[in-house]
C-alpha positions in Angstrom: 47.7 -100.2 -86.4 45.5 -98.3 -89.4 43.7 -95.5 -87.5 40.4 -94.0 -89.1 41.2 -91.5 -91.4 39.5 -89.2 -93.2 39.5 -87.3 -96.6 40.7 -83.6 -96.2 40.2 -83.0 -99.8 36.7 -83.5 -99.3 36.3 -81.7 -96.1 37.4 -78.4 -96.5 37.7 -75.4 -93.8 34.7 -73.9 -93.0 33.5 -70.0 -93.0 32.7 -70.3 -89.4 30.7 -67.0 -88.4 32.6 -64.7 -86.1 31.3 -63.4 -82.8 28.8 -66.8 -82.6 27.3 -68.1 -79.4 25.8 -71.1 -81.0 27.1 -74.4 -80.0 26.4 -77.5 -82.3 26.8 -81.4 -81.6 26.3 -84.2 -83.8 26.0 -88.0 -83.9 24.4 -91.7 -84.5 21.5 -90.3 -81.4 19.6 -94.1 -81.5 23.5 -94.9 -80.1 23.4 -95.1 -76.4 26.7 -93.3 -75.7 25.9 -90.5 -78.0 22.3 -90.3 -76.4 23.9 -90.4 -72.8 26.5 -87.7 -72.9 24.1 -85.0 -75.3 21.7 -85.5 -72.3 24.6 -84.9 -70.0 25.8 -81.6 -72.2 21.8 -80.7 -72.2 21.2 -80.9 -68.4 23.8 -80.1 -66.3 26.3 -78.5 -68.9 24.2 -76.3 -71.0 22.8 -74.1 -67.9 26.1 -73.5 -66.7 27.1 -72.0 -69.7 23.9 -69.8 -70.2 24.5 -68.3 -66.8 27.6 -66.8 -68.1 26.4 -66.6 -71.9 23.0 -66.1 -72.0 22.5 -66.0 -75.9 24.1 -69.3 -76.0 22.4 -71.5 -78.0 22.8 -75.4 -79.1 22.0 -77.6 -82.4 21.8 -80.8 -82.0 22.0 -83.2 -85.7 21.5 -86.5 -86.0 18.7 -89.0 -87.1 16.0 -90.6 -84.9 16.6 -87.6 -81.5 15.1 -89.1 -78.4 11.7 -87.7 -77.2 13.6 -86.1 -74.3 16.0 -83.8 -76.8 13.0 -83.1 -79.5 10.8 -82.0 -75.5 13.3 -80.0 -74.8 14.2 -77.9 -77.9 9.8 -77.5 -77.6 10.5 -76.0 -74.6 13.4 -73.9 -75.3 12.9 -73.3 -78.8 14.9 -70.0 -78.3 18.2 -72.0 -77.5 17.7 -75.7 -78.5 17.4 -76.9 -82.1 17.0 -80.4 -83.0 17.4 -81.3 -86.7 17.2 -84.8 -87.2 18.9 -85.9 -90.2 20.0 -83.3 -92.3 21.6 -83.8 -95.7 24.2 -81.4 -95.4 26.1 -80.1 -92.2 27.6 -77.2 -93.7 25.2 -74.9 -93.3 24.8 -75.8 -89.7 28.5 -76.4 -88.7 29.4 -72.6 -91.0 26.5 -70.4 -88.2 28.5 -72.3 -85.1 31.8 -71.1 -83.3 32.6 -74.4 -81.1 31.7 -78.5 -81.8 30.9 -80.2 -78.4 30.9 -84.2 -78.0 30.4 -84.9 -74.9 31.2 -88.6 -74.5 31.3 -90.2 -71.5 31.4 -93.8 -72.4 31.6 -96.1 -75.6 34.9 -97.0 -77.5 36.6 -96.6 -80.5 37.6 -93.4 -82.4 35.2 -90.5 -82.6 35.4 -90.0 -86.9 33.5 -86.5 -85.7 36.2 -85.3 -83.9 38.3 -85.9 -87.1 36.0 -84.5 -89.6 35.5 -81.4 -87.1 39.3 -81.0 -87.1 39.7 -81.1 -91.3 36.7 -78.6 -91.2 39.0 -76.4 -89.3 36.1 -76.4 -86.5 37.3 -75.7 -82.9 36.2 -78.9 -80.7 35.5 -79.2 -77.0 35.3 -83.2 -76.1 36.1 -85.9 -73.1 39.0 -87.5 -72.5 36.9 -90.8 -73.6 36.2 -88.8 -76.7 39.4 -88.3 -77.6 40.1 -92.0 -76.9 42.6 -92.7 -80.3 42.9 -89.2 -81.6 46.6 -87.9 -80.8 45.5 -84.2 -80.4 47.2 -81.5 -77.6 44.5 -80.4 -75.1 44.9 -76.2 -75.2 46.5 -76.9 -78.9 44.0 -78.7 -80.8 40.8 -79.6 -78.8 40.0 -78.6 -75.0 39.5 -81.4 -72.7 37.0 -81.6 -69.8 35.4 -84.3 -67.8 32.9 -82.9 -65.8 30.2 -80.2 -65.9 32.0 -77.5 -64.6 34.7 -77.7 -66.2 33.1 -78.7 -69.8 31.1 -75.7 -69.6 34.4 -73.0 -68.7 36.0 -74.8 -71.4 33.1 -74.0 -73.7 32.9 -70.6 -72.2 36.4 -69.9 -72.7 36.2 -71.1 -76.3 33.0 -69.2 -76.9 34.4 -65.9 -75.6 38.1 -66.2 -77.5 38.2 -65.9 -81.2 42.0 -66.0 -81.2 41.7 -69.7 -79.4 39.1 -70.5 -81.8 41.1 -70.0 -84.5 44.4 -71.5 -83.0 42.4 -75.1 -82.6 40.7 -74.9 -86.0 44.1 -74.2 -87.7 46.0 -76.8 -85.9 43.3 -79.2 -85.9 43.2 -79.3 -89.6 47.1 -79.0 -89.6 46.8 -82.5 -87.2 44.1 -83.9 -89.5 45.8 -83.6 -92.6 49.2 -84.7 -91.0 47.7 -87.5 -89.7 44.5 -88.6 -90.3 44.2 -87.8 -93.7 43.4 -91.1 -95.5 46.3 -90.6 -98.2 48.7 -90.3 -95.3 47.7 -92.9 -93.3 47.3 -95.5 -96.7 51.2 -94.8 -97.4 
């Protein structure tokens, strides 16, 4: 078996900026898995972590956002950012300290998990998310499956800079081991 791969040449490390409480997430949003488990990370994640880290804040990219995600970011325009499509990540992923993807159903292997890792950006995800992906939970990625537990992982990940930097370095150490696409063609 050929898993996805992806070109760390192209995706290089990021200049993630220290000391940030802003929390992005990404996908295909038309996609009902993607849709479901942002609204899940939205509703009953999101305030959990706010109680403990009020600045927290949460950009959400992808094209075509259902009305209830561009409603919400109206009505916490403080905290929620919806982008639709943007032409470059970069800029978005470089003002964020932690990548959520909160799936909670769907298949396959979640190419943003791997792009995250070669950007050397520190990922909090399901263990459906990290369906394929051969990453250590507390080495590479944290792993939680319900509210509660999603939102202390974030927390934690929010609050450590040391951890933040331990999963970014050994997620792009696993994505170029890997999933880099020269590795996994040989």
């Amino acid at each position: 078996v050929i898993p996805i791969a992806v070109d760390t040449a192209q995706l290089h490390p990021l200049s993630r900026r220290s000391a940030s409480a802003s929390i992005v997430t990404l996908g295909t949003l038309p996609y009902p898995p993607n849709a479901d488990g942002i609204r899940w990370f939205l509703t009953e994640v999101l305030p959990l972590i706010r109680e403990q880290i009020p600045e927290a804040s949460l950009t959400i990219i992808g094209k075509n956002p259902p009305r209830d995600f561009l409603e919400a970011a109206d009505q916490n325009p403080d905290f929620i950012t919806v982008t639709g499509y943007v032409p470059e990540l970069e800029p978005y992923l470089d003002q964020s300290a932690v990548m959520v993807v909160p799936v909670r159903a769907g298949g396959g292997m979640r190419v943003r998990i791997l792009e995250a890792f070669a950007r050397a950006m520190p990922v909090v995800t399901t263990t459906i998310g990290l369906e394929g992906i051969e990453a250590r939970h507390d080495q590479d990625v944290l792993v939680a499956d319900n509210p509660s537990d999603f939102a202390t992982a974030t927390v934690r990940l929010l609050r450590d800079e040391a951890l933040q930097e331990r999963l970014a370095t050994n997620g792009r150490v696993l994505a170029e081991t890997y999933y880099d696409w020269q590795v996994v063609l040989k």
